[in-house]
N, C-alpha and C positions, 0 to 999 in steps of 0.2 A: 504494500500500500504506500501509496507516495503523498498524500495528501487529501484534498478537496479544494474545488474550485464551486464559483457561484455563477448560477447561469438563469437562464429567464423563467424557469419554470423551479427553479430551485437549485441544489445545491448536489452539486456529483461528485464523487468520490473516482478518485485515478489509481490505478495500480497495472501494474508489470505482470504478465505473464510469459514465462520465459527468460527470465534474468539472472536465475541460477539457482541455489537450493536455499531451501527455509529449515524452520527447525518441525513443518511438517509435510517434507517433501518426500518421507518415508525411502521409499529404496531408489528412487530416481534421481535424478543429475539436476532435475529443476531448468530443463532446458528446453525450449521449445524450435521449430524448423520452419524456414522458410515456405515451407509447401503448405504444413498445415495453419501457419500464423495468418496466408493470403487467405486460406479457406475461409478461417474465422471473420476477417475483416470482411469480407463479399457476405458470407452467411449474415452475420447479425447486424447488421445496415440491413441486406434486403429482409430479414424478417420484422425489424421496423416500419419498414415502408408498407409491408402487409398490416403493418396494426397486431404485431403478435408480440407483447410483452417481450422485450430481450433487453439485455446489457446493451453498446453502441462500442463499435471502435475509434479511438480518435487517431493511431497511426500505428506503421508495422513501418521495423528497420532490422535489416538484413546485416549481417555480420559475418568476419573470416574466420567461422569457429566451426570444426566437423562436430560431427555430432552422431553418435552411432545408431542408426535404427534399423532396419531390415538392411538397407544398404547406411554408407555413410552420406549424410543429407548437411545444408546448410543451415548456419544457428538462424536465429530470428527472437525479436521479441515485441510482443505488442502491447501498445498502450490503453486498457478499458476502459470503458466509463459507466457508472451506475448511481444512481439514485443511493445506493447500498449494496457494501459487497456482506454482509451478514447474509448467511444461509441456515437453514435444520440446521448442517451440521454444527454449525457452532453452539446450538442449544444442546445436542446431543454431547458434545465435549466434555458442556462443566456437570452434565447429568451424570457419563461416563467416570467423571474423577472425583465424584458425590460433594460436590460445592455448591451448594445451595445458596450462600451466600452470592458467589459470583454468577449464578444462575437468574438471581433474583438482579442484581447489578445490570444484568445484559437484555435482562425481560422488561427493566422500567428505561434503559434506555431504547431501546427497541419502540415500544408503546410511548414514550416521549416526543420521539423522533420522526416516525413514521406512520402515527394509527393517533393520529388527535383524535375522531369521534369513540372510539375504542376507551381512550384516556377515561373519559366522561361516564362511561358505562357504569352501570353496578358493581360486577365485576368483570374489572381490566384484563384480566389474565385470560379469562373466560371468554372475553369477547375476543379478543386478539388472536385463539386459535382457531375457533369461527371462522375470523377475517382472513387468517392464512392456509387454515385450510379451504377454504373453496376459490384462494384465487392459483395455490398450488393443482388444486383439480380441474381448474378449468385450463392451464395450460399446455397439458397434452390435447384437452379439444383442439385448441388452436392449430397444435401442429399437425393433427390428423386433416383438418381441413386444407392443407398445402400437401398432404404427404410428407412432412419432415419425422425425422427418426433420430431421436439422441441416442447415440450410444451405451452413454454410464450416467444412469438415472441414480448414484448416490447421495446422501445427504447431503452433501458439500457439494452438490450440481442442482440443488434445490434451494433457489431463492429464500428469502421469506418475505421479499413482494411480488413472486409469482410470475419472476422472469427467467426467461431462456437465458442460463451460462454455461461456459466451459464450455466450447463446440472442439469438445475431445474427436471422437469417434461419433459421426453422422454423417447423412447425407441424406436425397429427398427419394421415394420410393416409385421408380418409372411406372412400375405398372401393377394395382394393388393384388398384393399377397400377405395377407393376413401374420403370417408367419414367418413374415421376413426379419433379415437380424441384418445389425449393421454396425458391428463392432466381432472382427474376426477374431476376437477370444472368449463370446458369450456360446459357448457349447452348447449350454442347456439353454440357450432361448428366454432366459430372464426379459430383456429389454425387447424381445420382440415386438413388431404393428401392434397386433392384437391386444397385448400386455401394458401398453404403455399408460394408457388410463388407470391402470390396478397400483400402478408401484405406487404413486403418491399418497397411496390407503395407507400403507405402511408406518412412514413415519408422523405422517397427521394420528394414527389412533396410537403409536409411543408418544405423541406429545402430549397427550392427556398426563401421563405421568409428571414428567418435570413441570410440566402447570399446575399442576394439584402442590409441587415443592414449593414453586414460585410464591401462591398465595396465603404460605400458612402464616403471616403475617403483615400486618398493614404493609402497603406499599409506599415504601418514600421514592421519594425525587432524588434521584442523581443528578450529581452538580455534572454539567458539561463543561470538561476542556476546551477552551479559546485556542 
């Protein structure tokens, strides 16, 4: 993450994809390729231009770094832009390492930030999953209406404003078959056409749990960093 900039409709968030490893980049190099950074930049522009919830790229710069994939490919990194790069997985994290505390920290800036009528509600927590889950569900409709196909539907490729990220492994489905896969190491067909409306069931009914953590006490205001 490199910052935030303010722009006419609000406030974006910029960060790097492709710029080298983090402290959760797990077994990979943290590097992304030329080939697939142009994908990303063409893919999420034109699924803006359709009106389908997505990230935005603001640039892709190509670099003399190899980079090992099936063959050796050229580095690249590109620059995103988002309203919020918060996804599931980040609620899933502090659930994962039982901090509640910081669970509750992420769930009022969350609902501060991005869910004012939500704020308001009776209860905030409660409403906010509501709000993220049915705009988490409604964006596989959108991609079925184009034929698009994400790859790796994980927590951490699941917004929690119900936008298309990470254009890992995708592409658009020429001619429909239900059962098509589009990510060459899904074997068993998780992410398949058919399936893709199901997965976002998953983590919306585990998020009942860390929200049932979040509220078990009033909720204060987190002070926001300048």
């Amino acid at each position: 993450m490199l910052g935030e900039v303010a722009g006419a409709d609000g406030p974006w968030e910029l960060q790097l994809k492709g710029a080298g490893r983090t402290p959760y980049a797990r077994m990979g190099g943290g590097r992304a390729v030329l080939r697939s950074s142009i994908r990303e930049f063409l893919c999420s522009e034109a699924m803006a231009a359709l009106g389908i919830p997505s990230t935005r790229a603001l640039a892709v710069v190509g670099f003399d770094l190899p980079v090992p994939r099936e063959a050796t490919e050229t580095a690249a990194v590109v620059m995103r832009m988002s309203p919020s790069f918060v996804c599931l997985g980040s609620f899933e994290h502090w659930v994962a390492a039982g901090d509640v505390e910081a669970l509750r920290i992420l769930t009022d800036y969350v609902i501060d930030r991005h869910f004012s009528a939500q704020r308001d509600a009776p209860h905030p927590v409660e409403a906010l999953l509501r709000a993220v889950s049915r705009s988490t569900g409604e964006l596989p409709a959108g991609w079925q209406t184009v034929g698009f196909m994400h790859g790796v539907m994980n927590t951490d490729n699941m917004s929690i404003l119900g936008l298309t990220i990470d254009y890992g492994p995708f592409g658009p489905m020429e001619a429909f078959d239900g059962g098509h896969i589009y990510n060459h190491s899904d074997s068993a067909g998780r992410y398949r056409f058919s399936h893709q409306p199901q997965i976002p069931l998953e983590p919306a009914g585990a998020g009942r749990r860390p929200a049932a953590r979040a509220r078990r006490r009033p909720r204060t205001r987190s002070r926001r960093r300048r």
